[in-house]
NUZA-705398 format. One line per 3 residues: number of its first residue (from 0); their letters; for each residue x negated, y, z negated of N, C-alpha, C. Coordinates in pm, whole numbers, plus 50000, padded with zeros to 5 digits. Atoms other than C-alpha are relative to their C-alpha. Layout:
NUM) a) X Y Z X Y Z X Y Z  ...;
//
This chain:
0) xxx) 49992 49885 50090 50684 54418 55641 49963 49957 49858  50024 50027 50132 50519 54414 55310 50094 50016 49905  49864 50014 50088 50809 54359 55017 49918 50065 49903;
3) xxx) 50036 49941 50142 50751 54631 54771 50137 49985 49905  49894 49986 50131 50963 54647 54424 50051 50153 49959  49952 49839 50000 51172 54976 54391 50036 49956 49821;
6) xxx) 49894 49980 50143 51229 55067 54036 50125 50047 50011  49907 49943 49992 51549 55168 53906 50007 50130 50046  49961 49916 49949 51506 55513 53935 50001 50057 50120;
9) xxx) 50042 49973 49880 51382 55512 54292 50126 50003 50054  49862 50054 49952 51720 55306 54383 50066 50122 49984  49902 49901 50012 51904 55591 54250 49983 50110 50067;
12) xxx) 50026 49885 49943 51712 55888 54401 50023 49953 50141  49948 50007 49865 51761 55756 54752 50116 49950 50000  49850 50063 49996 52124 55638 54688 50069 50176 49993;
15) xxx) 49959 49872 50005 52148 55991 54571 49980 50119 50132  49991 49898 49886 52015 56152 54893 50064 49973 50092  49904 50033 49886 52254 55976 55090 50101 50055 50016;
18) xxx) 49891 49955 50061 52510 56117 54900 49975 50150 50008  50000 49861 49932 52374 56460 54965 50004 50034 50140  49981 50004 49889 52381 56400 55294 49933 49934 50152;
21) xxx) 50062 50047 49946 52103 56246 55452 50049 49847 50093  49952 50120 49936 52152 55982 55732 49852 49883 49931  50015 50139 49996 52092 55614 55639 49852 49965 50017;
24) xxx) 50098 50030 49893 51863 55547 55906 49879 50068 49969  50087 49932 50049 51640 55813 55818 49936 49995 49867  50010 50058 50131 51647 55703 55442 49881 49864 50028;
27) xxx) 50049 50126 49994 51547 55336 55550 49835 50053 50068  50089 49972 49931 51282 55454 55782 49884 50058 49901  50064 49919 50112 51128 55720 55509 49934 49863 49888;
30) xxx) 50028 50102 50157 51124 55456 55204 49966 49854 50052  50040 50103 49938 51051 55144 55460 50052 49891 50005  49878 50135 50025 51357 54932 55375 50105 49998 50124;
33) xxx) 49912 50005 49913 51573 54752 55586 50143 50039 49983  49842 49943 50037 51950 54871 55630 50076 49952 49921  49944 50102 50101 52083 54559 55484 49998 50022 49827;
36) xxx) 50058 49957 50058 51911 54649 55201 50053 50083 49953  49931 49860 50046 52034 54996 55159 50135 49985 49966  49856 50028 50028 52374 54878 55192 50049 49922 49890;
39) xxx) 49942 50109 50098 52358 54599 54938 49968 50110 49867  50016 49943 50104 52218 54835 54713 50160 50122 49925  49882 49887 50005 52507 55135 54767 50101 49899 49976;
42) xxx) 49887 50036 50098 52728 54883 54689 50036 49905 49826  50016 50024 50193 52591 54753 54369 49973 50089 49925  50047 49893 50066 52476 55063 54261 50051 50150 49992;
45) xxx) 49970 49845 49964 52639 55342 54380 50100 50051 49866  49911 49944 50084 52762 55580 54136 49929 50023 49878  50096 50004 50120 52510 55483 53860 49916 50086 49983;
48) xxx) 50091 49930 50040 52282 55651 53652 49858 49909 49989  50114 50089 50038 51905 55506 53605 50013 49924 49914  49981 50067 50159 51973 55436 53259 50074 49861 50036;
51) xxx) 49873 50076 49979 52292 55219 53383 49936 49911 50045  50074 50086 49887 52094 55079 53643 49935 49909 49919  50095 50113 50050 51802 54936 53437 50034 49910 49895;
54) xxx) 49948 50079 50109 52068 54843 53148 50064 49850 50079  49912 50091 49930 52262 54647 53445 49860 49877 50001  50083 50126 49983 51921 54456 53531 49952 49936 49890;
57) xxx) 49998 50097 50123 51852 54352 53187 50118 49860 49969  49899 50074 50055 52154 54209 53169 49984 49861 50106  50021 50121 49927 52157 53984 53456 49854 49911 49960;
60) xxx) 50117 50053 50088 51824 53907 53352 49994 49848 49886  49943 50090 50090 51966 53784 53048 50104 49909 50027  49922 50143 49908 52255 53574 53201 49911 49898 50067;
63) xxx) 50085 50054 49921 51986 53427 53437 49933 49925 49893  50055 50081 50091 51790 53283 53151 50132 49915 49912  49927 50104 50030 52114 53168 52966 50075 49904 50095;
66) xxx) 49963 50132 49927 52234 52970 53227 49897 49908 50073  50105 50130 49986 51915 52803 53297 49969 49932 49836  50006 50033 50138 51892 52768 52908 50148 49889 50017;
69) xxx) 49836 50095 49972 52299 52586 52946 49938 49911 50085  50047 50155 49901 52142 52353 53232 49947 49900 49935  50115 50095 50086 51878 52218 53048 50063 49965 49881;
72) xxx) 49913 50008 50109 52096 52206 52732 50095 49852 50134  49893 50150 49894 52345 51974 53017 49916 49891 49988  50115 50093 50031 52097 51795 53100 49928 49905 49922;
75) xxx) 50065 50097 50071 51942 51674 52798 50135 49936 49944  49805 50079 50059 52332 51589 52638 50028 49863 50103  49948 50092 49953 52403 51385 52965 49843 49886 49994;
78) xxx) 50107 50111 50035 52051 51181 52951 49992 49915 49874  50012 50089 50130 52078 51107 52594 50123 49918 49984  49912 50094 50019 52448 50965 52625 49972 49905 50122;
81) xxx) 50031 50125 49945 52319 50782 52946 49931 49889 49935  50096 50050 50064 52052 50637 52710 50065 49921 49872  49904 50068 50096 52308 50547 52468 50086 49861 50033;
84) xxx) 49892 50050 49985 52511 50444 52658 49930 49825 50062  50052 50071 49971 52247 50159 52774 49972 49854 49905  50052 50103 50078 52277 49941 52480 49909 49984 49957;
87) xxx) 50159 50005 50056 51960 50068 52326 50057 49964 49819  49951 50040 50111 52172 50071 51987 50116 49917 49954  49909 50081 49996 52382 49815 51844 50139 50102 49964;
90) xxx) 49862 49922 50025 52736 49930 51755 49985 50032 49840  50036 49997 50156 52647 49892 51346 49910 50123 50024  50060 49915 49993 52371 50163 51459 50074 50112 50045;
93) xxx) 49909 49897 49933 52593 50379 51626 50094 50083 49889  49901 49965 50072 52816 50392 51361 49933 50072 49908  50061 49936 50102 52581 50481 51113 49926 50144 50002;
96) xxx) 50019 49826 49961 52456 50790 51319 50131 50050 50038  49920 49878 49963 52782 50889 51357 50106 50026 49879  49990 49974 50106 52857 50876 51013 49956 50137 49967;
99) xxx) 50145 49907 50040 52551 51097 50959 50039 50144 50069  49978 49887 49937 52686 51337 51234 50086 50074 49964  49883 49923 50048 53024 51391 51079 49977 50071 49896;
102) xxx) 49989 49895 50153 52910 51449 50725 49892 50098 50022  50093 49871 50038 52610 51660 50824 50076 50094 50033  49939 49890 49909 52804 51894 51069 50080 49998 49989;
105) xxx) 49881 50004 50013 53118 51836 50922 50096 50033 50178  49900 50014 49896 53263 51715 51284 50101 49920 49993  49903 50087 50003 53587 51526 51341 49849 49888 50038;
108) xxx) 50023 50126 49984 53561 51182 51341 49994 49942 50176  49963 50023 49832 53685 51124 51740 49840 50078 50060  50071 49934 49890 53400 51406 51838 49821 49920 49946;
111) xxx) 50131 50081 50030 53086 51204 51652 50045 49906 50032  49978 50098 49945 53239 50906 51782 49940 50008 50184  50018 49889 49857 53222 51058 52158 49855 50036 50027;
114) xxx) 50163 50001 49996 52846 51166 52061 49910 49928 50046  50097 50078 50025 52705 50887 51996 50061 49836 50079  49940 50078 49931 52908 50658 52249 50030 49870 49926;
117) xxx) 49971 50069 50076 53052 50477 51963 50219 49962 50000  49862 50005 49972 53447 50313 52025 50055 50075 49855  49916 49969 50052 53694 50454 51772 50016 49906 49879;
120) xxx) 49948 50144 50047 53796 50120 51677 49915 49993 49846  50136 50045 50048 53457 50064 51522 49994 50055 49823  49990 49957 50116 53455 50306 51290 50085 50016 49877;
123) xxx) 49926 50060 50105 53703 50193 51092 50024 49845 49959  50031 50148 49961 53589 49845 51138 49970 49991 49852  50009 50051 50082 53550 49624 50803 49923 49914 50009;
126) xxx) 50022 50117 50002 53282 49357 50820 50010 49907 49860  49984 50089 50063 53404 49039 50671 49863 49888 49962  50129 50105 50023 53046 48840 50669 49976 50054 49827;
129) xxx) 50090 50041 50106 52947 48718 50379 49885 49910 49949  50182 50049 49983 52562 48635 50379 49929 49950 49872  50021 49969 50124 52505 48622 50012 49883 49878 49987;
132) xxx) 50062 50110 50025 52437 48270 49987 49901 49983 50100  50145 50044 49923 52222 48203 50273 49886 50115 50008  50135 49921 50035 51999 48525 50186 49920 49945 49882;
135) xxx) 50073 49999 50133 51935 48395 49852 49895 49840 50037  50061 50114 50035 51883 48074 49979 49838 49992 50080  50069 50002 49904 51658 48168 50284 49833 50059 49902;
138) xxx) 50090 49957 50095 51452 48392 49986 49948 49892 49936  50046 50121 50075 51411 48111 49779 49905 49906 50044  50161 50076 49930 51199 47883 50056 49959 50077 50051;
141) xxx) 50091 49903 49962 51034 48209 50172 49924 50024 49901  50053 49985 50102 50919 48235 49839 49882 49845 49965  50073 50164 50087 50806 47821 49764 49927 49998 50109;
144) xxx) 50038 50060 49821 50719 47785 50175 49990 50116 50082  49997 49835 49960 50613 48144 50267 49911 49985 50192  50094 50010 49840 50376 47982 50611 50116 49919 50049;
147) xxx) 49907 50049 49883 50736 47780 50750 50051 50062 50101  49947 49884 49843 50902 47896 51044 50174 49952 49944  49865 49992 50016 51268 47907 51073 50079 49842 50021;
150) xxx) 49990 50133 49960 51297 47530 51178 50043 49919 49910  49952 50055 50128 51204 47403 50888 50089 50024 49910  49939 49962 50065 51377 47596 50700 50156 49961 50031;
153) xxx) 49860 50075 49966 51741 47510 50854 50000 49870 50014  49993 50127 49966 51628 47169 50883 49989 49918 49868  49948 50041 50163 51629 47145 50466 50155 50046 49962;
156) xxx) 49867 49992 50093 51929 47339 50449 50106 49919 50064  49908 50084 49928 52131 47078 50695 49964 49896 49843  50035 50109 50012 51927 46803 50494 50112 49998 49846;
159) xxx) 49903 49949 50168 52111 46947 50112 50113 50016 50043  49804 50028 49953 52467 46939 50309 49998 50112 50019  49896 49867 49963 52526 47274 50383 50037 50002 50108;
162) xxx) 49963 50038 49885 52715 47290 50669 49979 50182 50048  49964 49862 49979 52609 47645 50777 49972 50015 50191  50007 50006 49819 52605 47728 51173 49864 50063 50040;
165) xxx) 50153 49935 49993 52269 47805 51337 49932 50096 49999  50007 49871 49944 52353 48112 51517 49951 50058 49837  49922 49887 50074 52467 48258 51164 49831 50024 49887;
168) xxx) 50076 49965 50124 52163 48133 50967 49889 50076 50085  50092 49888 49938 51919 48288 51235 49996 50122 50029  50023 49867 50009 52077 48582 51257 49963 50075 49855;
171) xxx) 50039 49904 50161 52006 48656 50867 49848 49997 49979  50099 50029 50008 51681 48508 50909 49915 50126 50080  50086 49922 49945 51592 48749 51174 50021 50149 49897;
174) xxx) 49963 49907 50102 51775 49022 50947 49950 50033 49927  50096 50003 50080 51515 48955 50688 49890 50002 50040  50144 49933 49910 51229 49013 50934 49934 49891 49916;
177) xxx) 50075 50158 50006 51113 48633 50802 49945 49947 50138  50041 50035 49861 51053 48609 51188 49829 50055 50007  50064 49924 49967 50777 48862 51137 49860 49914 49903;
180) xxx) 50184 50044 50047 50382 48747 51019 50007 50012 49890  50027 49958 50125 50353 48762 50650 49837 49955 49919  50086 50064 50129 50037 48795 50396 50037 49950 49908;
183) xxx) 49966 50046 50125 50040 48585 50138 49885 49961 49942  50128 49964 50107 49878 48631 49837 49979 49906 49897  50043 50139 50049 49720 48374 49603 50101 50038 49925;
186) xxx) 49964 49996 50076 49962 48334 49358 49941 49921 49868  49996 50064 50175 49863 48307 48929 50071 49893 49936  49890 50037 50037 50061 48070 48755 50003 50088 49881;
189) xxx) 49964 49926 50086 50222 48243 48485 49900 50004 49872  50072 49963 50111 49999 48444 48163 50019 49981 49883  49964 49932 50157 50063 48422 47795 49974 50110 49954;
192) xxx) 50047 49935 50082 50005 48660 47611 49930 50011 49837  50008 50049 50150 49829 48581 47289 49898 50128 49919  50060 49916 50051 49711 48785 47021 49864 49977 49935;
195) xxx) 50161 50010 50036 49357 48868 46954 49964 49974 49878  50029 50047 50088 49239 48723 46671 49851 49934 49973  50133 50052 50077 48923 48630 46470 49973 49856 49976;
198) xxx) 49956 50172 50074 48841 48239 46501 49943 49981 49852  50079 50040 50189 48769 48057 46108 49811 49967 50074  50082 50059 50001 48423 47955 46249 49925 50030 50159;
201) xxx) 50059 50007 49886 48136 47941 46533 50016 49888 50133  49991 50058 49867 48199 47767 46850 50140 49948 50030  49894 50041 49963 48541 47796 46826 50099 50108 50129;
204) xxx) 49981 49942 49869 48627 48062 47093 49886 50062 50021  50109 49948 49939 48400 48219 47334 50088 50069 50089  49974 49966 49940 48451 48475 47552 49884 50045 50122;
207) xxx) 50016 50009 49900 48342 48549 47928 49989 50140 50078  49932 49861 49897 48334 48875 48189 49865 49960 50080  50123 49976 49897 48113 48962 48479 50019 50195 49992;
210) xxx) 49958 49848 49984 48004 49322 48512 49854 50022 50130  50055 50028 49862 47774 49455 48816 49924 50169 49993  50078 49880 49966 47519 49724 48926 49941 50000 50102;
213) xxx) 50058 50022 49814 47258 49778 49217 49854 50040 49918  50110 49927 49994 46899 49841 49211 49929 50083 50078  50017 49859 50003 46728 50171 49271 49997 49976 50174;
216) xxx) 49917 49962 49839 46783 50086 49704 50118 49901 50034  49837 49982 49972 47126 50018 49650 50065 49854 49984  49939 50171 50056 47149 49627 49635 50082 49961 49891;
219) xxx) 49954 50004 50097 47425 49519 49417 49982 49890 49940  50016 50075 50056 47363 49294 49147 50101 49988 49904  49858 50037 50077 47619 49119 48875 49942 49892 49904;
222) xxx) 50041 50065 50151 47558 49024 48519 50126 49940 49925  49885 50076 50062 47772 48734 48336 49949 49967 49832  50041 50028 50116 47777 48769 47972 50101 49937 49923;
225) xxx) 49929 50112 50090 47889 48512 47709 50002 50045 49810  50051 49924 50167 47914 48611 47328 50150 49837 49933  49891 50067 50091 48130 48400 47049 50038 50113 49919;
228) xxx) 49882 49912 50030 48409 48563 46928 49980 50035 49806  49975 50046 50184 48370 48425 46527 49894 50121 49979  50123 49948 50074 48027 48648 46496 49951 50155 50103;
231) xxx) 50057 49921 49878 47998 48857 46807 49851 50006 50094  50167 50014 49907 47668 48712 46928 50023 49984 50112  50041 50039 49857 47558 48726 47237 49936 49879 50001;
234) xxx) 50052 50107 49967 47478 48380 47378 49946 49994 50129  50064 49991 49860 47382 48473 47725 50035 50104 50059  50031 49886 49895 47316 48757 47983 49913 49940 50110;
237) xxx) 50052 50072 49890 47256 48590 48289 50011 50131 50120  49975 49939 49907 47211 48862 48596 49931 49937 50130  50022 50028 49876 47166 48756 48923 50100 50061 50144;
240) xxx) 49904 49905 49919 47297 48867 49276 50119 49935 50072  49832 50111 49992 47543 48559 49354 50010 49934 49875  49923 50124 50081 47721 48380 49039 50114 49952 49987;
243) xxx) 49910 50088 49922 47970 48155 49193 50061 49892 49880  49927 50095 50095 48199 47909 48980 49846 49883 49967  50171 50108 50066 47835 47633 48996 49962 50051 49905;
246) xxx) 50083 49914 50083 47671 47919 48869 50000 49987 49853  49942 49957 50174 47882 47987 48579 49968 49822 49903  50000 50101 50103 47895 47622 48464 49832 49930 49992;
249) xxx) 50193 50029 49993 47486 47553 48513 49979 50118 49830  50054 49924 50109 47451 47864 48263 50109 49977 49839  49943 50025 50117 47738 47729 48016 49946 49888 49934;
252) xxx) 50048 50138 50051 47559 47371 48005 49884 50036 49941  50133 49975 50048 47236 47548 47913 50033 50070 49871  49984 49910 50135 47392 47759 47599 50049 49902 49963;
255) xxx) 49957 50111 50060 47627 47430 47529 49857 49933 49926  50104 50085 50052 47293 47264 47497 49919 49996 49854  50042 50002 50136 47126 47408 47205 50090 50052 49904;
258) xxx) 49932 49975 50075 47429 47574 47081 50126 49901 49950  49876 50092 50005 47701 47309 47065 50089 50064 50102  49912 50011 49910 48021 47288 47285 50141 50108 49897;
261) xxx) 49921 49908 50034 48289 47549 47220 50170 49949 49996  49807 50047 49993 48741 47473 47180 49989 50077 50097  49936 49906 49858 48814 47764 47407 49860 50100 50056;
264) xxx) 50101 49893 49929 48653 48010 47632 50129 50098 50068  49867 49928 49900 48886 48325 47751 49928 50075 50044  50075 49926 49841 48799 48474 48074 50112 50058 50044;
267) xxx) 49891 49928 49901 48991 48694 48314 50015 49912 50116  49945 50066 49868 49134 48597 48619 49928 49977 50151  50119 49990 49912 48822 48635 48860 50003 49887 50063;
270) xxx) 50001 50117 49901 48753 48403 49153 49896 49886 49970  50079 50105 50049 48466 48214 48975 50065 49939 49889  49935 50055 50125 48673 48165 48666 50129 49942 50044;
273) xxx) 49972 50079 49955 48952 48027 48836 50030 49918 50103  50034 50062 49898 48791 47828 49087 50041 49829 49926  49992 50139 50062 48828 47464 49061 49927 49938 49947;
276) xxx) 50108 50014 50061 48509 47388 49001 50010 49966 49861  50025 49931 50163 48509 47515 48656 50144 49983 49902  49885 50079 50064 48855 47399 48566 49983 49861 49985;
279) xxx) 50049 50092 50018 48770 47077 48637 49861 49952 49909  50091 50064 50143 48469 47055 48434 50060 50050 49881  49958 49968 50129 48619 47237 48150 50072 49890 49983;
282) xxx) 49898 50106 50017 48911 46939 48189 49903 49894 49967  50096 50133 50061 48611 46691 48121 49969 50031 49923  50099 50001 50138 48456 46804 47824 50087 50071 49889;
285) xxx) 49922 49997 50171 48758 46871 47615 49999 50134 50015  49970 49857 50034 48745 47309 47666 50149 50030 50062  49849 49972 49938 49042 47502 47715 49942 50145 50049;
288) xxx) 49995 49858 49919 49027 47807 47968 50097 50070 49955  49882 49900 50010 49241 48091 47794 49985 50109 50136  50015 49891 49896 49293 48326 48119 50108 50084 49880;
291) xxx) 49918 49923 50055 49425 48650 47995 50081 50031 50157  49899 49971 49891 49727 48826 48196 49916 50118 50117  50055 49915 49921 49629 49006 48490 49989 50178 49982;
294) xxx) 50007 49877 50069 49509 49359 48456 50008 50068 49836  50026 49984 50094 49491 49343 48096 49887 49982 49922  50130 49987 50063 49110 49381 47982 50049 50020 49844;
297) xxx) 49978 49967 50164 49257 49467 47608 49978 49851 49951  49951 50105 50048 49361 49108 47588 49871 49938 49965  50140 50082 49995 48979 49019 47598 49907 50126 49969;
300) xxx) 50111 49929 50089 48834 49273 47348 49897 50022 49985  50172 50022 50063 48539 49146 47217 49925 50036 50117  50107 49996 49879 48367 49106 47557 49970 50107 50056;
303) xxx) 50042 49905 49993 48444 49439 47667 49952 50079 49956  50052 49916 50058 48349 49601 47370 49843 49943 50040  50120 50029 49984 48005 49398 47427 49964 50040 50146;
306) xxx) 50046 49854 49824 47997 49580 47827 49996 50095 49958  50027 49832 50023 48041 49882 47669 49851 50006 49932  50153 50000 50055 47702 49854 47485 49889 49949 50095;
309) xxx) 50093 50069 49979 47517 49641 47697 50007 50123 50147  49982 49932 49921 47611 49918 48003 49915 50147 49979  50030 49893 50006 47535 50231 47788 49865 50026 49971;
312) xxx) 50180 49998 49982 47176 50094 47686 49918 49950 50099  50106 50033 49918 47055 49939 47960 50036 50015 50171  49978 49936 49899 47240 49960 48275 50054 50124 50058;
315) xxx) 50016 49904 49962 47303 50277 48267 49852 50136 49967  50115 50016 50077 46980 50323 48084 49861 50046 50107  50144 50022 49894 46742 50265 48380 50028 49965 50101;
318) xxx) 49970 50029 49848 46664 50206 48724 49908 49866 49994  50062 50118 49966 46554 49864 48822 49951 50009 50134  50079 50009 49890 46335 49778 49080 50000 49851 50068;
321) xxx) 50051 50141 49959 46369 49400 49090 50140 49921 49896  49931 50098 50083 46613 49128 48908 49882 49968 49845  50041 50013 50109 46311 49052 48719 49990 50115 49871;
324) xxx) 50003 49924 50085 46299 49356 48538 50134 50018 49865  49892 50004 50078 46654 49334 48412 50039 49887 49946  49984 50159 50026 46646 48971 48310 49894 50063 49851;
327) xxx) 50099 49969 50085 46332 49121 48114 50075 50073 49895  49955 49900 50051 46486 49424 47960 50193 49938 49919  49879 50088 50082 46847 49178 47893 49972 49953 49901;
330) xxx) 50007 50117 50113 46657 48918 47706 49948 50125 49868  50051 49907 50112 46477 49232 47484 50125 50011 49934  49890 49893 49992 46825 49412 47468 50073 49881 49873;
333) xxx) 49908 50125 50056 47030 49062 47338 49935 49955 49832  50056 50013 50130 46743 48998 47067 50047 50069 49887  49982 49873 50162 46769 49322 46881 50150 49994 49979;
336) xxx) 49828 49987 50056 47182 49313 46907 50035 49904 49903  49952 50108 50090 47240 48964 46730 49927 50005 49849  50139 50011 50132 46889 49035 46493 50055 50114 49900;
339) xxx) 50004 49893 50048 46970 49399 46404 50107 50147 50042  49890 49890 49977 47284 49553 46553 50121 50043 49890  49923 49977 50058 47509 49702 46290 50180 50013 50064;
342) xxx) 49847 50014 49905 47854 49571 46412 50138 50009 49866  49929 49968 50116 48128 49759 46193 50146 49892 49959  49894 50059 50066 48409 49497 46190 49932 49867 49930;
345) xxx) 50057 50089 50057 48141 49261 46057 49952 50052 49841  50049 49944 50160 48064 49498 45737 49926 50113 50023  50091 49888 49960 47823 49712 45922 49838 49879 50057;
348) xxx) 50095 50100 49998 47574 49384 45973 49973 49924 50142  49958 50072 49847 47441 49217 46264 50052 49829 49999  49919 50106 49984 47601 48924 46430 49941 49871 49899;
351) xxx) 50054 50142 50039 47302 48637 46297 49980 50052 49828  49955 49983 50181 47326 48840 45909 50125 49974 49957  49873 50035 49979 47704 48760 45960 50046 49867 49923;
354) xxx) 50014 50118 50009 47633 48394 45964 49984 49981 49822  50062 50050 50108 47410 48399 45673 50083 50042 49909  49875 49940 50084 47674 48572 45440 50066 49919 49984;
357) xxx) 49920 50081 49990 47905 48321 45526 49996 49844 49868  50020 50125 50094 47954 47966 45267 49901 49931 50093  50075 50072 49932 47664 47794 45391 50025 49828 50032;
360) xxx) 49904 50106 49968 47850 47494 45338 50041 49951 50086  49868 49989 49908 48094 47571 45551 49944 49968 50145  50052 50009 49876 47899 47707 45828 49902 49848 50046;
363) xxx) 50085 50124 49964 47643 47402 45847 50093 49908 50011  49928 50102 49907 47935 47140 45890 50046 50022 50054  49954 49990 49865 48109 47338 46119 49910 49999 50126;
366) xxx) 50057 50001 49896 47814 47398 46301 49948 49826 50060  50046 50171 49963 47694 46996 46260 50102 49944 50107  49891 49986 49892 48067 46933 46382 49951 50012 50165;
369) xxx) 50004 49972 49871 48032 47101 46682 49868 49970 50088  50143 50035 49926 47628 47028 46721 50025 49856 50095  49992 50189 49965 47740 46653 46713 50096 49982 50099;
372) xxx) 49867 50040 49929 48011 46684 46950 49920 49927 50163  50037 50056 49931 47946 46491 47237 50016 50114 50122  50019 49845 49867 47774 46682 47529 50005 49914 50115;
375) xxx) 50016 50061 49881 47814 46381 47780 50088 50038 50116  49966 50004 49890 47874 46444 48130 49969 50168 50021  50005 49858 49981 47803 46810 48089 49861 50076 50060;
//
C-alpha cells in the first residue's frame, strides 16, 4: 500500500464521520488506511479541532528537535571531559581555565572545578618554587652562548658551585622554550653618540655612505661617496654594481693618495663598513672608524645632506643605460659642486673657494702635515 500523508484537517474530518456514525471499516476502506491506524489516531486525536491538531504537531515537532539538540549538547560535554580528562592539560592549565570560567560566568568555584576536571585541592594550591635565580642565570648564558644546548649550560652552573638539581634546572630551561631553535642576530658592540661638529682643518674627518639605483632594465647599481667634513668636498663617487669591504679600501687608498690620509672617517653600520677587512686596515694606518648608532642617519649629516643633492641632480635626474654613463655624468656632477656649488653653511661659497678664504698659512701646513703623513702599507 502506498503511504500517503493525511493533513490535519483530513484526520479530523474522518475522525469526525465516525463520530457521526459511520462504521470504521468502511472509513479505512474509503480513505485507504489501515485500522491500526484509525485507532491510533482516535485516540490521539479525538475530540480536537484542526487548529488543535496542527498546533499539537508543531509542538512535538519542536520537542523532537530539542531533544536531539540536548543529545548532541550530551555528547559534546561528555567528549570534552573525556578529553580532559586524558591528561592533555597539566593541572597549572586546568586551573587557569577554570579561573577564567568562574570569573567569566560567575560560576561557583566546585562547578568550574568539575568542568574542567580540575581537583578542588588545586585550586587553592600555593606554589612555593622559586625560579628567580636560575631564570636569570639561564638568561644570562642564553644571552653570551645563545648556539649551547642545555648541557653545557648546567655543566657551568655545577662548575661555579651551585648545587641546583637537574630535573629543576631543565624544567625552567624547557619553561623558557631555550629547548626551541633560536635566530641569532649579529650583535653591534655598543654606539656613542657624539655630536656633530665642524673639524679645525682638512683631512681631519671624513665621512662615508652608500646609496643605490638600477638602470633603465632594472639592474641595481650602488654608489659610495666620500666628502670631508672641514669643507664639504666631495672626494669620490665611485658607482659600481658590487662594493664589498676590498672595494671600499682600493677606492680610499686612491683618494689617500693624492689627498693625504685622514684622523677619522664616520660611516654607518653597513656590512662593508664593518667588515673586518676594513677595520683592520684602518687599525694599520693610524684611522679611526667613527660608526654612528644604529638607525640614526642624523648622526652623519654632512653625507646625507651630500645624497640629497647628488640623488636630486643626477640619479633621479636620468636614466642610465650603462655604469659608464653614470661614472661619466658623477665625475661632471662632483666638478661643478666643489668648483661652483654655493654651500650656505660655508657663506654661500663652494667647497674649493672655502679653502682659499681660509689663513693660507694654516691651511698649507695642515695640509703638508697630513700630505707628509706616511702612506706606507696602504
Amino acid at each position: 500500500m502506498k503511504k500517503v500523508r493525511f493533513t490535519e484537517s483530513q484526520i479530523v474530518k474522518i475522525l469526525k464521520e465516525f463520530e457521526s456514525g459511520i462504521d470504521a471499516q468502511s472509513l479505512c476502506r474509503e480513505h485507504g488506511i489501515s485500522k491500526a491506524t484509525f485507532y491510533n489516531w482516535r485516540k490521539k486525536y479525538s475530540g480536537m479541532e484542526s487548529s488543535q491538531l496542527k498546533r499539537l504537531k508543531e509542538l512535538e515537532e519542536e520537542n523532537r528537535k530539542l531533544k536531539q539538540m540536548f543529545a548532541d549538547i550530551s555528547l559534546d560535554n561528555v567528549m570534552l571531559k573525556d578529553l580532559l580528562g586524558k591528561k592533555v592539560l597539566k593541572p597549572c592549565d586546568k586551573k587557569v581555565r577554570s579561573e577564567y570560567l568562574q570569573v567569566t560566568y560567575s560560576i561557583s568555584i566546585g562547578r568550574a572545578c568539575r568542568l574542567t576536571g580540575l581537583h578542588r585541592s588545586m585550586w587553592y594550591y600555593q606554589s612555593k618554587r622559586d625560579d628567580i635565580e636560575v631564570i636569570d642565570k639561564l638568561n644570562a648564558m642564553a644571552e653570551k652562548w645563545p648556539h649551547r644546548g642545555f648541557d653545557e649550560y648546567y655543566g657551568r652552573i655545577r662548575n661555579e658551585g651551585l648545587v641546583w638539581n637537574r630535573k629543576r634546572v631543565l624544567r625552567v630551561y624547557r619553561l623558557m622554550k631555550l629547548n626551541l631553535r633560536r635566530k641569532r642576530k649579529r650583535r653591534l658592540p655598543a654606539r656613542i653618540k657624539e655630536p656633530l661638529t665642524q673639524p679645525l682643518g682638512i683631512n681631519h674627518t671624513w665621512s662615508m655612505d652608500f646609496m643605490s639605483d638600477s638602470l633603465i632594465y632594472g639592474k641595481r647599481f650602488r654608489v659610495l661617496n666620500i666628502i670631508d667634513d672641514f669643507n664639504r668636498e666631495a672626494l669620490a663617487i665611485e658607482p659600481d654594481f658590487s662594493l664589498p669591504g676590498e672595494r671600499v679600501i682600493k677606492v680610499l687608498k686612491e683618494v689617500i693618495f693624492w689627498r693625504g690620509k685622514p684622523r677619522e672617517i664616520r660611516v654607518d653600520n653597513g656590512p662593508e663598513f664593518i667588515s673586518k677587512a676594513l677595520q683592520k686596515w684602518a687599525s694599520r694606518n693610524d684611522i679611526k672608524l667613527k660608526y654612528i648608532q644604529p638607525g640614526s642617519p642624523t648622526q652623519n649629516a654632512y653625507i646625507e645632506r651630500f645624497n640629497c643633492f647628488f640623488r636630486e641632480d643626477i640619479l633621479d635626474a636620468y636614466l642610465f643605460n650603462d655604469l659608464s654613463q653614470v661614472r661619466h655624468l658623477a665625475w661632471e656632477w662632483m666638478t661643478d659642486y666643489n668648483e661652483t656649488h654655493p654651500h650656505k653653511s660655508l657663506g654661500g661659497i663652494s667647497p674649493l673657494q672655502y679653502i682659499k678664504q681660509i689663513d693660507n698659512h694654516q691651511i698649507l701646513n695642515g695640509k703638508e702635515s697630513s700630505l707628509c703623513e706616511s702612506v706606507k702599507d696602504i
